[in-house]
N, C-alpha and C positions, 0 to 999 in steps of 0.2 A: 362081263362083257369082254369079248377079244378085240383090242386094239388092230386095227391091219392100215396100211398104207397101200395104195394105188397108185398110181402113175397118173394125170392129166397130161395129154399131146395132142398139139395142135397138126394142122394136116399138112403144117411147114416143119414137123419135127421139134418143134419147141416145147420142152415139158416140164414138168416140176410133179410137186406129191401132193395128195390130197389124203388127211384120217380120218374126214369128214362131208359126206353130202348126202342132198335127197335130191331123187332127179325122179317125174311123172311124164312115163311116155317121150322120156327123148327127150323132157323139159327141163332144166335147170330149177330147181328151188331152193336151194340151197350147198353154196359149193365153198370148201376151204382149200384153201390152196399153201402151199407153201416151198419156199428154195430162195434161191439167191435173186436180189429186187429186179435186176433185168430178166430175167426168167418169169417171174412173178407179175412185172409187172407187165410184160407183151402179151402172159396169155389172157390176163383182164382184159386186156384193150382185144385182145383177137376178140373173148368171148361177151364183149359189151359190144364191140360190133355187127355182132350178128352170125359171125362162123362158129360152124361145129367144131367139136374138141373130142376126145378120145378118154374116157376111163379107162385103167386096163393093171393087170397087174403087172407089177415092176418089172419091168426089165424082160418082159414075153409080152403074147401078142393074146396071152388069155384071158377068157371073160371079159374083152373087148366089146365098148358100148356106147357107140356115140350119140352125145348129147348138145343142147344148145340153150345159148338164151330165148327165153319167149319174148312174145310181143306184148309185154307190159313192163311195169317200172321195176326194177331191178337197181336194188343199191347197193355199194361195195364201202368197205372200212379195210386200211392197210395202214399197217404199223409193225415198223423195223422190231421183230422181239430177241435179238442178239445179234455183235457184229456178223456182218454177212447174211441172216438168214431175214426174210423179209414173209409175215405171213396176209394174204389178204382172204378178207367174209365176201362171198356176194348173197346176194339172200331177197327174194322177193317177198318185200314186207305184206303185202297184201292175203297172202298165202300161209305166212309165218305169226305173224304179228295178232295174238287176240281182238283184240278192240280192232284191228283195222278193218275195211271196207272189203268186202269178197266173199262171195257163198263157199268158196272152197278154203280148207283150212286142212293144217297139218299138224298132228299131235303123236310126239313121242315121249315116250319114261320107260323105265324098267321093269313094268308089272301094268298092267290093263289097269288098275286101281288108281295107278298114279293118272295114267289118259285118260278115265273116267273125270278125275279132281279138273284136267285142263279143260274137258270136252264140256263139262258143268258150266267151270265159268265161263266160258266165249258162249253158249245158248244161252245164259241168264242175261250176259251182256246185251245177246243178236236180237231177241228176243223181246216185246215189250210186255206181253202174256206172262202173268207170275206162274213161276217152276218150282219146283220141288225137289231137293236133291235123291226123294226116296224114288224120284220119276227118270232118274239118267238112264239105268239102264233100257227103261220104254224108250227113251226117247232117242239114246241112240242107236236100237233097230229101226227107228223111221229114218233116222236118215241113210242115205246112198253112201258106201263105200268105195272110195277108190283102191281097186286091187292091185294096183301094177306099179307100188313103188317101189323103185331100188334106193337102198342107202346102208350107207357105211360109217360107223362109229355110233349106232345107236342101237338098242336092243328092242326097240318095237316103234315101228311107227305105223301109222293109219291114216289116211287121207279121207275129210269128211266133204259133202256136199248137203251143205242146210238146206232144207224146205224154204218156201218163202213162209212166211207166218200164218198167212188165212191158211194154207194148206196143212201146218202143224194144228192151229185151233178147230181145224174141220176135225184131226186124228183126234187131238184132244178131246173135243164132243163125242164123239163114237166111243172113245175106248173107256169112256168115262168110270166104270164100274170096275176095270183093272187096273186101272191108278188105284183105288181102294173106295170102298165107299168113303169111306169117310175121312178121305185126303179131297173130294172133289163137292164142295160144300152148294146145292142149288136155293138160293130165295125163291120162298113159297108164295 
């Protein structure tokens, strides 16, 4: 994985670095921020407010992409990690977080195998219909892919949108016989 840093700038010129984010459509999901605390900490407060901000690479005006907070809950963690430099998380846990509440979820690792191992456990969680690990990769062509993320410091990410459940158990009944026969056991 190639480490790279960006620039974050607010549209008052205030800016600092980020080696870390995912952002869908413009959306913040995930942003690391880091520089000196008054730096750090204005642009949290521009970008918990509600104003757009700026990715961009250092120091030029390229691959410029501006993004913002959504209108859901968005938490932040900030803690001084050497004098002077001040790093804060923002991160909408609903989007990030397995177990939490939200049809849409984001999963990255280093190899599709690892995103399969995440994507497994958040359906068995989501899920009250017993699953079958031999079932992920069926299961995750049913669901909806979101294609338009951008992010920085991770080597594969994928954005999912779960079915609601009757709608997986409807696929489940259908596809019955490519799950395997005899992974899909019916009482006679």
């Amino acid at each position: 994985m190639e480490i790279n840093v960006k620039e974050v700038r607010s549209l008052d010129h205030v800016a600092c670095w980020t080696d870390r984010f995912i952002t869908v459509q413009g959306w913040i999901c995930l942003l690391s921020l880091f520089g000196s605390a008054t730096r750090v900490n204005t642009l949290k407060a521009i970008i918990l407010k509600g104003e757009p901000v700026y990715l961009q690479n250092c120091w030029t005006w390229d691959e410029r992409s501006q993004v913002q907070k959504p209108d859901v809950q968005v938490k932040t963690i900030t803690r001084q990690v050497a004098p002077g430099v001040t790093h804060c998380l923002l991160y909408m846990p609903n989007y990030l977080i397995p177990n939490a509440n939200g049809a849409q979820k984001v999963f990255w690792g280093d190899t599709l195998e690892q995103i399969f191992q995440k994507f497994f456990y958040v359906a068995q969680a989501r899920y009250s219909t017993p699953l079958l690990p031999d079932w992920t990769e069926w299961l995750w062509d049913q669901m909806l892919q979101v294609q338009d993320i951008n992010a920085l410091g991770f080597d594969k990410v994928v954005g999912v949108q779960f079915l609601e459940e009757a709608e997986l158990e409807e696929r489940l009944f259908e596809a019955g016989a490519p799950l395997g026969e005899d992974v899909i056991a019916v009482n006679d």
